[in-house]
N, C-alpha and C positions, 0 to 999 in steps of 0.2 A: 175143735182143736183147743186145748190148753193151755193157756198163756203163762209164762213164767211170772209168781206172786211176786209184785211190788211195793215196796214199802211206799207207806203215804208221804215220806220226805223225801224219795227220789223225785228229782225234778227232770232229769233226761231216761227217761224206761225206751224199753223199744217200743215204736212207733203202732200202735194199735191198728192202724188203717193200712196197715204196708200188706198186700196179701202174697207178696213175693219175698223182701229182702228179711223184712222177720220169721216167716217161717223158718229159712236157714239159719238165722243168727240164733230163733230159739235153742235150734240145735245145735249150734257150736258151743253155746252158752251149757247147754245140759254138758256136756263132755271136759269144756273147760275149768279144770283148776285156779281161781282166783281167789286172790285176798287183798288187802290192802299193804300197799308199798311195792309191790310187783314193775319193773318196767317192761314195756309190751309194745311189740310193732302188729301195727296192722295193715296188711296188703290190702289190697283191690278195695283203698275206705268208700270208694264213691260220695257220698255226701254226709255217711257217718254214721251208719248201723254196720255195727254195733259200738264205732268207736266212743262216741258220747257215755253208752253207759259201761262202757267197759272204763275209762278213766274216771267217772263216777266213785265206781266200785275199790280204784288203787286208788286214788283219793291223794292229796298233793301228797305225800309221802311218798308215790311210786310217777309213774308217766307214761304216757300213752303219744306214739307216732304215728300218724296214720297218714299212710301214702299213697297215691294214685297217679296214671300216668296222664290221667283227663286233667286239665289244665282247671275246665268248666267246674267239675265236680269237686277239685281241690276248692277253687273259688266258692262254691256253695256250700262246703261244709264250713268254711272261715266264717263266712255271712250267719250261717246259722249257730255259731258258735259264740259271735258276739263280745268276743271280747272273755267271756269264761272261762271256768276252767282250764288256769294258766299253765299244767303240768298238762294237758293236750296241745300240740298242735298238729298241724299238715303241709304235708310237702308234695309237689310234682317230681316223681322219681317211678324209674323204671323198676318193677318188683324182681325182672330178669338178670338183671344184672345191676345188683345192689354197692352200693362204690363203697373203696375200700377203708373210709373214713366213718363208716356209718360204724357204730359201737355193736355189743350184742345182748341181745336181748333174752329178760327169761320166760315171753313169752311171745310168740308170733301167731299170728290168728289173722284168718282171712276168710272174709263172707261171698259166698260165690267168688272166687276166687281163682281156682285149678285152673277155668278154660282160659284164664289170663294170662296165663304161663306158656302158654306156644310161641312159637313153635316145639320147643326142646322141654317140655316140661320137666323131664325127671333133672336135666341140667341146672333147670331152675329152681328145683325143690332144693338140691344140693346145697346152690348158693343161700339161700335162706338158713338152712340147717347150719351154715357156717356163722351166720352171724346170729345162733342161738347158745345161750350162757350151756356150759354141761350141767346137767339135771333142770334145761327146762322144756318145756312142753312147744308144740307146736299143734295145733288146730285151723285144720281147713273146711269148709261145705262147697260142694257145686250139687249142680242137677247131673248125675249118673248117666251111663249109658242103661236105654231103657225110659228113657225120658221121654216121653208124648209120641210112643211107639206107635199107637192109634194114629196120628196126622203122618207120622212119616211111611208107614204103611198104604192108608187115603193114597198118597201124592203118586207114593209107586205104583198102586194100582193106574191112578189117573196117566202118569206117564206112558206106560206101559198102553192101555186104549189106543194111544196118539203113536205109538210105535215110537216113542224116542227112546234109543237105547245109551246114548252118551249119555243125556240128561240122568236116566235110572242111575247109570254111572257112579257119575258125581253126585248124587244121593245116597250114595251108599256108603261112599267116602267120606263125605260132610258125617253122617251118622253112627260110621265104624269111629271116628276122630274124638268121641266123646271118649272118655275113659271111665270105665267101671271100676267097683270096687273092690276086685282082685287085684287089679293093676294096681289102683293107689296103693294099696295092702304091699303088696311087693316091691314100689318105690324105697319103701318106708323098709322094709326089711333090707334091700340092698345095702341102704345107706347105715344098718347095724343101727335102725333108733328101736327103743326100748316101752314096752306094755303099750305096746300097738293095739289100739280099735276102730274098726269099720262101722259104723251104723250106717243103715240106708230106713228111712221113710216113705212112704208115697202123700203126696200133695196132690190133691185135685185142684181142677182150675175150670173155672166155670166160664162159659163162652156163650153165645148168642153165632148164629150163623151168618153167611155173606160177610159185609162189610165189617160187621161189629167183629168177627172171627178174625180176617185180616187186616184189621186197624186196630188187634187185642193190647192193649198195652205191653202186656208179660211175652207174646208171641210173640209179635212182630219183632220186636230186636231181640235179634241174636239166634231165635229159632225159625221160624218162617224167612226171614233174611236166608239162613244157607238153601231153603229151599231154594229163593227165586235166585239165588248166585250159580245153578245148575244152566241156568238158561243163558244162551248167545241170543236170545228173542225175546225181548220183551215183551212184546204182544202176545206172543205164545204163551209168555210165561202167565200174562195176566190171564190167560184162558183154561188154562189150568187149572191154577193156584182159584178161578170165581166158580169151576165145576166144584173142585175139593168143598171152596167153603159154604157151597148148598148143601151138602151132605152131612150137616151134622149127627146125624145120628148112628153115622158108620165109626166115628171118632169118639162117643161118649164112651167112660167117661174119657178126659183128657189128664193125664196123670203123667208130673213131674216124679222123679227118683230122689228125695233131697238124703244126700251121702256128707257125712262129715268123717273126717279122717282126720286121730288122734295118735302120737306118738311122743317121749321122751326121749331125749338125747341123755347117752348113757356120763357116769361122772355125779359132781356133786358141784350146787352152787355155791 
């Protein structure tokens, strides 16, 4: 994969060893309109890919918000921020419901971001769109639906052997709950935003089976979690979930959907 060219005086680029939170952010970055003096919220910052080089980039002439509702991960982007780049900071704030003191921005960007927005996601798209300047941009990435269809296939197989049919269920639900790229597509149309794009990618993810599979970093939270949240049995579930992860070879490859979805708000800044 390709990394976006760095100049040898950035000091905050994306994070070379991230094999999750850069991949998306590469891609929001390809789709995003920046220059310098822009002011830009960013949802779901977690510890600050891509906000660091996104305020970089607007440079003290513009600014950079970047908000999370993890207390933790506000706290670790501050630490890693050290004191720099005084036109960044971060806040512990809910992305769903954005208070109505919060100013608007002409650019909102969010790295894996969408699955943060539930319950009501299109609700919460709205509120965001409201607090974008007219004529600016909004850019999101998550993992698609489609996303590591291989394991959740595995599991239903696996379920299904054991005759759980609740379980299969509530796998199907957890996995219908993702949202594809039509739907974001159509969010963004409802709400009348303007030169709408979908890109979707595929991400491979590379795994070792058993333990190394369900202690994967990237897996285990957030994906393998809805798995095991199918189960009222723990034990069941752990018997499951350690057939699944012998079978690697029914799951290769393992392949996220990375979707970024770009639109502008109609008007002029």
């Amino acid at each position: 994969m390709s990394r976006r060219s760095v100049s040898p005086s950035m000091r905050w680029p994306l994070p070379a060893k991230d094999d999750w939170s850069t991949p998306f952010a590469e891609l929001l970055l390809e789709q995003l309109d920046l220059h310098p003096g822009l002011t830009v919220l960013d949802i779901a910052c977690g510890h600050g890919i891509p906000a660091f080089y996104l305020a970089e980039q607007v440079g003290p002439t513009g600014s950079v918000l970047g908000i999370d509702m993890s207390r933790g991960q506000v706290a670790n982007a501050r630490t890693l921020q050290r004191g720099e780049l005084s036109w960044l900071r971060f806040d512990c704030v809910d992305m769903r419901a954005l208070p109505p003191s919060l100013p608007r921005f002409q650019r909102i960007t969010g790295n894996l971001s969408v699955m943060f927005l539930r319950p009501h996601r299109f609700e919460a798209l709205r509120g965001l769109i409201d607090h974008l300047e007219p004529g600016g941009q909004i850019v999101l990435t998550f993992p698609s639906l489609g996303t590591f269809d291989s394991i959740w296939q595995r599991i239903d197989q696996e379920m299904s052997r054991h005759g759980l049919m609740i379980e299969r269920e509530r796998l199907v639900a957890h996995v219908a709950e993702r949202p594809s790229a039509a739907e974001a597509c159509d969010w963004l149309e409802r709400l009348q935003m303007e030169r709408i794009a979908v890109i979707e990618r595929p991400l491979e993810v590379a795994s070792g089976s058993g333990q190394r599979f369900l202690q994967h970093p990237l897996l285990r939270g957030g994906f393998l979690d809805d798995a095991y949240e199918c189960f009222d049995d723990a034990r069941l579930a752990d018997t499951v979930m350690t057939s699944v992860a012998a079978d690697m070879e029914s799951m290769i490859p393992l392949t996220a959907r990375r979707c970024a979805l770009s639109g502008w708000k109609a008007g002029q800044i």
